[in-house]
PyMOL Python script that loads the backbone (N, CA, C, O; Angstrom):
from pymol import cmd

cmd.read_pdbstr("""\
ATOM      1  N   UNK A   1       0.841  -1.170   0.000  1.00  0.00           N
ATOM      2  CA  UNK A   1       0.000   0.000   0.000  1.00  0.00           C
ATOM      3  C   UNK A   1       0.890   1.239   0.000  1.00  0.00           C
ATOM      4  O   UNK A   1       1.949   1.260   0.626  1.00  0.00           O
ATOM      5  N   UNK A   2       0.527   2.069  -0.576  1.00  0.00           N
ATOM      6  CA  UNK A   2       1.441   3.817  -1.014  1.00  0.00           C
ATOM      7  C   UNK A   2       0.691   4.557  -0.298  1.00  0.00           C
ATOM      8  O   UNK A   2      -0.532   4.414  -0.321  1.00  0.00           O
ATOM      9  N   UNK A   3       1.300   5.473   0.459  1.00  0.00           N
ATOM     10  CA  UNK A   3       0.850   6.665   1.294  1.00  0.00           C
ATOM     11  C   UNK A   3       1.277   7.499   0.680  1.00  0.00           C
ATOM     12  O   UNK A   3       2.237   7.314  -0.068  1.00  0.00           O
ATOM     13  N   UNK A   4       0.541   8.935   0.855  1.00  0.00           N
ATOM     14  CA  UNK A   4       1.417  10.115   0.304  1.00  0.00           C
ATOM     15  C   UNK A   4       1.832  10.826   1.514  1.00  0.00           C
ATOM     16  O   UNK A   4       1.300  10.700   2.617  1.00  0.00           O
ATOM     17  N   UNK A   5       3.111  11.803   1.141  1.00  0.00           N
ATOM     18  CA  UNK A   5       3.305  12.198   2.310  1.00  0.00           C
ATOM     19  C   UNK A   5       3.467  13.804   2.194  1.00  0.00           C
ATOM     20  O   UNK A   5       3.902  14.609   3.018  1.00  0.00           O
ATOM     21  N   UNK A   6       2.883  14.021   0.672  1.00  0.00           N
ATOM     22  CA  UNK A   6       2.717  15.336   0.805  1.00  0.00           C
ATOM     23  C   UNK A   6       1.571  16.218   1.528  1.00  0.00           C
ATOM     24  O   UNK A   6       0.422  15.903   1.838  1.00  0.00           O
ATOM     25  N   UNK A   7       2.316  17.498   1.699  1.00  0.00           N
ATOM     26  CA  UNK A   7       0.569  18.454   2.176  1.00  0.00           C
ATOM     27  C   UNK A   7      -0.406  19.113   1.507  1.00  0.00           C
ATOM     28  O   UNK A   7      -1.538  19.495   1.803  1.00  0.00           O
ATOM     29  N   UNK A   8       0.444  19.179   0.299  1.00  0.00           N
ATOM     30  CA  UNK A   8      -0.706  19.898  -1.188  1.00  0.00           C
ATOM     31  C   UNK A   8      -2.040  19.384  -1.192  1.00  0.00           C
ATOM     32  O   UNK A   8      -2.159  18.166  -1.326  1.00  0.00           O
ATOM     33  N   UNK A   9      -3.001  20.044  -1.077  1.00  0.00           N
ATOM     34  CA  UNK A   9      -4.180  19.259  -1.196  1.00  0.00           C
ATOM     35  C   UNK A   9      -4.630  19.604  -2.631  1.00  0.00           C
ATOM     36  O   UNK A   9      -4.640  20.800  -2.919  1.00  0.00           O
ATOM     37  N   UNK A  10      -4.987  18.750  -3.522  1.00  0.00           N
ATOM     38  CA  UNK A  10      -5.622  18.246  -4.760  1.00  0.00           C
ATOM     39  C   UNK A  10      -6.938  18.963  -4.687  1.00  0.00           C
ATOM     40  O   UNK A  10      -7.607  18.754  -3.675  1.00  0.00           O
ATOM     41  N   UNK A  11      -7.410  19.765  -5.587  1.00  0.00           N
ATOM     42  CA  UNK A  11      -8.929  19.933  -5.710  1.00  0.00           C
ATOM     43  C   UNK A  11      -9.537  18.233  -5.951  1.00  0.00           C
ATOM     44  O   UNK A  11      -9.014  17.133  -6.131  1.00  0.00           O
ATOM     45  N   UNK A  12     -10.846  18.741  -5.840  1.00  0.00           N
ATOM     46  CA  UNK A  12     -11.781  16.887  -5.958  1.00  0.00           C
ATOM     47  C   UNK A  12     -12.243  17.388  -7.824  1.00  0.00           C
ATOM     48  O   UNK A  12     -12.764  18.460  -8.131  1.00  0.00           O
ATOM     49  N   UNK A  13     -11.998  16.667  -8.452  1.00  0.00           N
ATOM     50  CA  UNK A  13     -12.568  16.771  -9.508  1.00  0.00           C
ATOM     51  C   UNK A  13     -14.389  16.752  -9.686  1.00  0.00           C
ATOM     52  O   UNK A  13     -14.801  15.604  -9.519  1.00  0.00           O
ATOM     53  N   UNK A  14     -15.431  17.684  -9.959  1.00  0.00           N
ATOM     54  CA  UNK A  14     -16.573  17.814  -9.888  1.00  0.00           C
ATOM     55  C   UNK A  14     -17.102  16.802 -11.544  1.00  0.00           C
ATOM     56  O   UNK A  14     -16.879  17.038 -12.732  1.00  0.00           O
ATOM     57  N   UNK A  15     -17.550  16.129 -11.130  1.00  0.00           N
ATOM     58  CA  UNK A  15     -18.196  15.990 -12.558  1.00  0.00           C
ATOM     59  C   UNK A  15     -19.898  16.376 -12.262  1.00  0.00           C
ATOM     60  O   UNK A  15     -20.529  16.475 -11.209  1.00  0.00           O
ATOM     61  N   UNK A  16     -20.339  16.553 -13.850  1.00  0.00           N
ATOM     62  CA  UNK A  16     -21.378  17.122 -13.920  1.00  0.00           C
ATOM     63  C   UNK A  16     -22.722  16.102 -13.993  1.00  0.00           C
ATOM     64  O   UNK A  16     -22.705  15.053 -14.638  1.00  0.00           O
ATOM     65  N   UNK A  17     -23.845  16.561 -13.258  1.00  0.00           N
ATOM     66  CA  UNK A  17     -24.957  15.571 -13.778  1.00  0.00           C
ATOM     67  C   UNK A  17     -25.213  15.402 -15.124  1.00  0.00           C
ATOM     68  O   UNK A  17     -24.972  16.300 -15.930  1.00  0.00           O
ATOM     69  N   UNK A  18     -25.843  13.956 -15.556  1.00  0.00           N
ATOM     70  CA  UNK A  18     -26.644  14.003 -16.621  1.00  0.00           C
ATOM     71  C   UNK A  18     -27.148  15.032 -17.381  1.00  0.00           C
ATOM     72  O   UNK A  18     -26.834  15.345 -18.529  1.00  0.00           O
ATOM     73  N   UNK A  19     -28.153  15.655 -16.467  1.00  0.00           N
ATOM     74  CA  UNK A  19     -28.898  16.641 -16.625  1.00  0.00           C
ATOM     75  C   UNK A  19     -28.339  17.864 -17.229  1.00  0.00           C
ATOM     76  O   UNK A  19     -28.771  18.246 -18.317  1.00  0.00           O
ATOM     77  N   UNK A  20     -27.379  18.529 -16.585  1.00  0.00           N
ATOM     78  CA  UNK A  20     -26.675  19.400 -16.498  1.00  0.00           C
ATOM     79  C   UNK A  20     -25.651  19.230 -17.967  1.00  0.00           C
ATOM     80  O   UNK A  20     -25.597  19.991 -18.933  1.00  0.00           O
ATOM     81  N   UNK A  21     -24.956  18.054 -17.738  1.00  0.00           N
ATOM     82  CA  UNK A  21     -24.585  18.013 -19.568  1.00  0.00           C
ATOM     83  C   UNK A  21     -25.477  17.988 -20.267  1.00  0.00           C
ATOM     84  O   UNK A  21     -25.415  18.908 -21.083  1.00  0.00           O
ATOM     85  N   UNK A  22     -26.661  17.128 -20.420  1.00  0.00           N
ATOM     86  CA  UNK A  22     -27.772  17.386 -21.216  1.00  0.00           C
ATOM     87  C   UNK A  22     -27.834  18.914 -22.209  1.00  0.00           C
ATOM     88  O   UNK A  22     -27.789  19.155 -23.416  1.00  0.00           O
ATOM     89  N   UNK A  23     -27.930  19.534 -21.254  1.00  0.00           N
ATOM     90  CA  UNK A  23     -28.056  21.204 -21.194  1.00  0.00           C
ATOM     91  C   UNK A  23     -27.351  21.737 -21.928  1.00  0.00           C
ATOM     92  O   UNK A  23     -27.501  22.307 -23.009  1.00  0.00           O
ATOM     93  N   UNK A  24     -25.998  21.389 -20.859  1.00  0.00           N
ATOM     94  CA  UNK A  24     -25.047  22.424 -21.631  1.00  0.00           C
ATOM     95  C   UNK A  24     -24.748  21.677 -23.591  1.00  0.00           C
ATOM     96  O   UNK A  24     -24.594  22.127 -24.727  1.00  0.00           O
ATOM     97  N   UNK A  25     -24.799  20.723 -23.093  1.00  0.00           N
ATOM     98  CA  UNK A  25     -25.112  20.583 -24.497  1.00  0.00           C
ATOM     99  C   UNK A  25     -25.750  21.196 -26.206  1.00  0.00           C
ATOM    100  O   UNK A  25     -25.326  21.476 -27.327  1.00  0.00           O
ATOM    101  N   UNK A  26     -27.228  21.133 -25.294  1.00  0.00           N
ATOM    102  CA  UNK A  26     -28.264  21.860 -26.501  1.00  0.00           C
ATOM    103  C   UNK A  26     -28.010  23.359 -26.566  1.00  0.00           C
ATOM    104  O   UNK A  26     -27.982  24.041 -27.590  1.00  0.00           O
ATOM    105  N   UNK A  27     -27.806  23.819 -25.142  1.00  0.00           N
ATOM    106  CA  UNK A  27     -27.497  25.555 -25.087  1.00  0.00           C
ATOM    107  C   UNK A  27     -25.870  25.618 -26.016  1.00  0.00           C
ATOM    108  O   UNK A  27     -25.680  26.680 -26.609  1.00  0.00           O
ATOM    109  N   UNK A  28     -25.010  24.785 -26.109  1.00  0.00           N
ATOM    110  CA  UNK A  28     -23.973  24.525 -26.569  1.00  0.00           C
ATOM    111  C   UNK A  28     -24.231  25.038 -28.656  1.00  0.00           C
ATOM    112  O   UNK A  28     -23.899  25.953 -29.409  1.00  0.00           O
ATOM    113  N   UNK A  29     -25.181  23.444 -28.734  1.00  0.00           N
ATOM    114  CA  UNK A  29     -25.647  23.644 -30.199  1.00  0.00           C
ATOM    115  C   UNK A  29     -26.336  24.891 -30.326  1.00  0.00           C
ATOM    116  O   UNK A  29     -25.692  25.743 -30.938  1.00  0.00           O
ATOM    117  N   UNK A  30     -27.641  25.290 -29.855  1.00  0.00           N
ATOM    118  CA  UNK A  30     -28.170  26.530 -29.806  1.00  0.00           C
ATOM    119  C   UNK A  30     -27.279  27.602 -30.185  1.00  0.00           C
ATOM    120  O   UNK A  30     -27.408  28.083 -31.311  1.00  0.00           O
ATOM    121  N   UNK A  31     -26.199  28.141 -29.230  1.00  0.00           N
ATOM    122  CA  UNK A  31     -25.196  28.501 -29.900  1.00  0.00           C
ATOM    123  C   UNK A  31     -24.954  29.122 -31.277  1.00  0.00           C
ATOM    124  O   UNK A  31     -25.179  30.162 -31.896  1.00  0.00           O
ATOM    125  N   UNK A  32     -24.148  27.460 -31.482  1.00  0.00           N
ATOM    126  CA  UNK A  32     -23.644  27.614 -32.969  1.00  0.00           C
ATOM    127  C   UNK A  32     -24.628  27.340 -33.953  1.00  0.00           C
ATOM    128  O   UNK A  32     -24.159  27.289 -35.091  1.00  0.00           O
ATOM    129  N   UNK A  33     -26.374  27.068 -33.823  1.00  0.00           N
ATOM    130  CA  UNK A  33     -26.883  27.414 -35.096  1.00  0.00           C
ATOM    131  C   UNK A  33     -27.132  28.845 -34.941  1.00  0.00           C
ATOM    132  O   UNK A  33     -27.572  29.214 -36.030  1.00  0.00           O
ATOM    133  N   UNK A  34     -27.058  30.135 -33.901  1.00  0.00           N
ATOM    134  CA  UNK A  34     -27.033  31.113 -33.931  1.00  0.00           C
ATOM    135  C   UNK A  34     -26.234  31.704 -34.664  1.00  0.00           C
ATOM    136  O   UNK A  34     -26.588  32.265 -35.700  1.00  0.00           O
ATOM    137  N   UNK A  35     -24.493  31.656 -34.051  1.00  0.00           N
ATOM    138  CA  UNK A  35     -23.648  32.091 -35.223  1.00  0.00           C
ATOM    139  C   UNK A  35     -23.719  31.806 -36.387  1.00  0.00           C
ATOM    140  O   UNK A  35     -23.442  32.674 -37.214  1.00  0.00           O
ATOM    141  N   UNK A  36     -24.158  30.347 -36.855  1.00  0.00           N
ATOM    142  CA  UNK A  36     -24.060  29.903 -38.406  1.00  0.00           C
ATOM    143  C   UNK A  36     -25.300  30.824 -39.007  1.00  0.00           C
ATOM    144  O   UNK A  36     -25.090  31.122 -40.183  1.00  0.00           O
ATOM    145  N   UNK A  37     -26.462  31.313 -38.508  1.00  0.00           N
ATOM    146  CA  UNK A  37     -27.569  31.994 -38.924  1.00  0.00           C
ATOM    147  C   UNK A  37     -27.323  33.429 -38.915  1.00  0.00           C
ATOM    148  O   UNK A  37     -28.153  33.945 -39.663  1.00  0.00           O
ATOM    149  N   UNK A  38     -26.357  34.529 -38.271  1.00  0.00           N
ATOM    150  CA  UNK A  38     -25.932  35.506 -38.218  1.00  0.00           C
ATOM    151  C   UNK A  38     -24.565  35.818 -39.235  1.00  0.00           C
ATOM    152  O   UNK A  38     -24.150  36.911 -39.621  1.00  0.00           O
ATOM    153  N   UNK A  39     -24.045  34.480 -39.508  1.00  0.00           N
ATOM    154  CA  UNK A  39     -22.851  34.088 -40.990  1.00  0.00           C
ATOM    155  C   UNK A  39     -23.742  34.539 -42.107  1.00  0.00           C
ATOM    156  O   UNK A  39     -23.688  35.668 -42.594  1.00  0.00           O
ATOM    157  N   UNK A  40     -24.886  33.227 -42.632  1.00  0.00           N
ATOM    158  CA  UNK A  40     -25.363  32.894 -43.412  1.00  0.00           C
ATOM    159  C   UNK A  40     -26.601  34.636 -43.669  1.00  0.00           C
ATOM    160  O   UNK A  40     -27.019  34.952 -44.784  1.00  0.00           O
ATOM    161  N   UNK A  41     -26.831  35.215 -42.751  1.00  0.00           N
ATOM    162  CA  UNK A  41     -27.658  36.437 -42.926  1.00  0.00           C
ATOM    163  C   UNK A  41     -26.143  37.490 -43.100  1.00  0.00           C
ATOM    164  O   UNK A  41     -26.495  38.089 -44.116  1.00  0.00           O
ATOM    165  N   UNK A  42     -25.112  37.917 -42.857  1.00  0.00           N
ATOM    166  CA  UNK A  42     -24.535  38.616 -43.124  1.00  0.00           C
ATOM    167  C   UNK A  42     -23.770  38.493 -44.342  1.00  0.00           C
ATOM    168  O   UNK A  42     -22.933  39.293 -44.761  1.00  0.00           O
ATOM    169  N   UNK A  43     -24.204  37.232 -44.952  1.00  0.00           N
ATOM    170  CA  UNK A  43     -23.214  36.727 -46.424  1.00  0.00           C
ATOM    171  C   UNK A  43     -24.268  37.586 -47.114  1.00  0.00           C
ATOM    172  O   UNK A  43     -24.132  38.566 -47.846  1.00  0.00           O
ATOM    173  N   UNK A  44     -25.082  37.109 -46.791  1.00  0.00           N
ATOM    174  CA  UNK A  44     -26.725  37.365 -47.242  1.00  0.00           C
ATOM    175  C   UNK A  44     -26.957  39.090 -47.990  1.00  0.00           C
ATOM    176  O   UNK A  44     -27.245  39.526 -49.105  1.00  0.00           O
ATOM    177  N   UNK A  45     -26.620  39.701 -46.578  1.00  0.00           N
ATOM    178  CA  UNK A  45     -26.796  41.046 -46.625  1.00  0.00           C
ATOM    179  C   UNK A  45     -25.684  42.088 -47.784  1.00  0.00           C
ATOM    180  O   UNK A  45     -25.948  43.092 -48.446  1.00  0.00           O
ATOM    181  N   UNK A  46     -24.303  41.228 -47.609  1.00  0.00           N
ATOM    182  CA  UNK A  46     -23.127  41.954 -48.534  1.00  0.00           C
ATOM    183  C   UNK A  46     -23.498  41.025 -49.706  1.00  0.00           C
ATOM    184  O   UNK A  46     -22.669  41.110 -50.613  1.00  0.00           O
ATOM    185  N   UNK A  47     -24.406  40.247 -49.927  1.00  0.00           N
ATOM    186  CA  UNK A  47     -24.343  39.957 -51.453  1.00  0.00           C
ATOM    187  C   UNK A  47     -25.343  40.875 -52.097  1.00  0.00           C
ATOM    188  O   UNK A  47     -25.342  41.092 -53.309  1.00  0.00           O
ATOM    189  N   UNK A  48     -26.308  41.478 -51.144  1.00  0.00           N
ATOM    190  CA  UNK A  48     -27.628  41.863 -51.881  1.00  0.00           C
ATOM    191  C   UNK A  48     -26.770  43.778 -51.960  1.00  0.00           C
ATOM    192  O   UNK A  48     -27.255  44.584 -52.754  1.00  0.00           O
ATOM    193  N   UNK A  49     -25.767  44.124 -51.213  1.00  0.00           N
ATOM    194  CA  UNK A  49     -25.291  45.344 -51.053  1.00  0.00           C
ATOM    195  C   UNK A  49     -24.669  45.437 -52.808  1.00  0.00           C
ATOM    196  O   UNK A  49     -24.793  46.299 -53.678  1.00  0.00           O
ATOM    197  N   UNK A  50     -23.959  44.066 -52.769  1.00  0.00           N
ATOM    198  CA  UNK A  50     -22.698  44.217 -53.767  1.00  0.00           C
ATOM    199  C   UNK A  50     -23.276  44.062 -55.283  1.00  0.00           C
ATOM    200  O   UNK A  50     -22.628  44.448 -56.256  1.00  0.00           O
ATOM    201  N   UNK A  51     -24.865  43.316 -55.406  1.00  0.00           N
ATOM    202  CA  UNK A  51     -24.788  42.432 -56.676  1.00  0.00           C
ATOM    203  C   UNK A  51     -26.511  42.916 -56.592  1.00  0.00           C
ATOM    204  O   UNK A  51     -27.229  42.590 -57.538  1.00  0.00           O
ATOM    205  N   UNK A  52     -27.090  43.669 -55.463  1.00  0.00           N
ATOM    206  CA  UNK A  52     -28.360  44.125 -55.498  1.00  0.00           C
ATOM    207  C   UNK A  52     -28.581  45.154 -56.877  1.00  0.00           C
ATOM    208  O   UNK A  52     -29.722  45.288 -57.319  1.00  0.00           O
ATOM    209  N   UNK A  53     -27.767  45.655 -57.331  1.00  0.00           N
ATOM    210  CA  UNK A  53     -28.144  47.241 -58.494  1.00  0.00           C
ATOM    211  C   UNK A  53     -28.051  46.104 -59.572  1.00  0.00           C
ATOM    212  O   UNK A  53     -28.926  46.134 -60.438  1.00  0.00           O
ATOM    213  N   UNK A  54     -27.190  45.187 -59.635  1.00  0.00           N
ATOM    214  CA  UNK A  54     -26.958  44.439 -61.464  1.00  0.00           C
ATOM    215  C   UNK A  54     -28.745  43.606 -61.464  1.00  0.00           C
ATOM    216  O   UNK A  54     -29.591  43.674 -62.355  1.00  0.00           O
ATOM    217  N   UNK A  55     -28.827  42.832 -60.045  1.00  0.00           N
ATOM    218  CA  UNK A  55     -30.170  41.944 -60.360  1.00  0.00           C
ATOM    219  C   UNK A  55     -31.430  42.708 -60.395  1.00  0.00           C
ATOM    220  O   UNK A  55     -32.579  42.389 -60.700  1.00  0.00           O
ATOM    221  N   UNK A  56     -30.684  44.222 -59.848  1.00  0.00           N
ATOM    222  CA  UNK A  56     -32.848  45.115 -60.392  1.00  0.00           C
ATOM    223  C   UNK A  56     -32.576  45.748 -61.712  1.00  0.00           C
ATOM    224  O   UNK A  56     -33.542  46.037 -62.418  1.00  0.00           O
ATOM    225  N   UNK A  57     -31.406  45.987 -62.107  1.00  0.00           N
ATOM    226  CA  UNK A  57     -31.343  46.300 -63.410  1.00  0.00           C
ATOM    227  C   UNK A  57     -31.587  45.292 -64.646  1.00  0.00           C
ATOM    228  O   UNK A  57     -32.149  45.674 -65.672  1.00  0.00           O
ATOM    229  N   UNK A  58     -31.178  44.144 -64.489  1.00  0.00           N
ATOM    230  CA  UNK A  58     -31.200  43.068 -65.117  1.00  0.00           C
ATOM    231  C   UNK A  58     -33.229  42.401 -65.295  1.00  0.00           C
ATOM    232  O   UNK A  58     -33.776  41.831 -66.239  1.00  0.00           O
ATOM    233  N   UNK A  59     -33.762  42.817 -63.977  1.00  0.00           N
ATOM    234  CA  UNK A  59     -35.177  42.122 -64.127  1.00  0.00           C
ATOM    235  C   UNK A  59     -35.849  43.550 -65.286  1.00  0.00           C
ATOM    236  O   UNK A  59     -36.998  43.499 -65.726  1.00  0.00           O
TER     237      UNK A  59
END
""", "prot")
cmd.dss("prot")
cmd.show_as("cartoon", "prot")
cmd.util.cbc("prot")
cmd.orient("prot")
């Protein structure tokens, strides 16, 4: 059997409930379909800035 004989005390490692990963999980994804939807609307917005005058001239 090994004793230690230091005095440092170790934090306890916390793990998380089920639940609680559950969560952070979806709030996780939630997230990133936010950024990907604030990407995909700002591609959005500089295409209609850049290429908006040729497609109303063109109809």
């Amino acid at each position: 059997m090994v004793t230690t004989t230091s005095s440092v005390r170790l934090p306890r490692h916390r793990e998380l409930s089920p639940t609680a990963a559950a969560l952070l999980t979806i709030g996780g994804n939630i997230l990133i379909l936010a950024i990907v939807g604030l990407a995909v609307a700002g591609v959005g917005i500089a295409a209609v800035a850049v290429f908006g005058a040729q497609l109303l001239g063109s109809l």
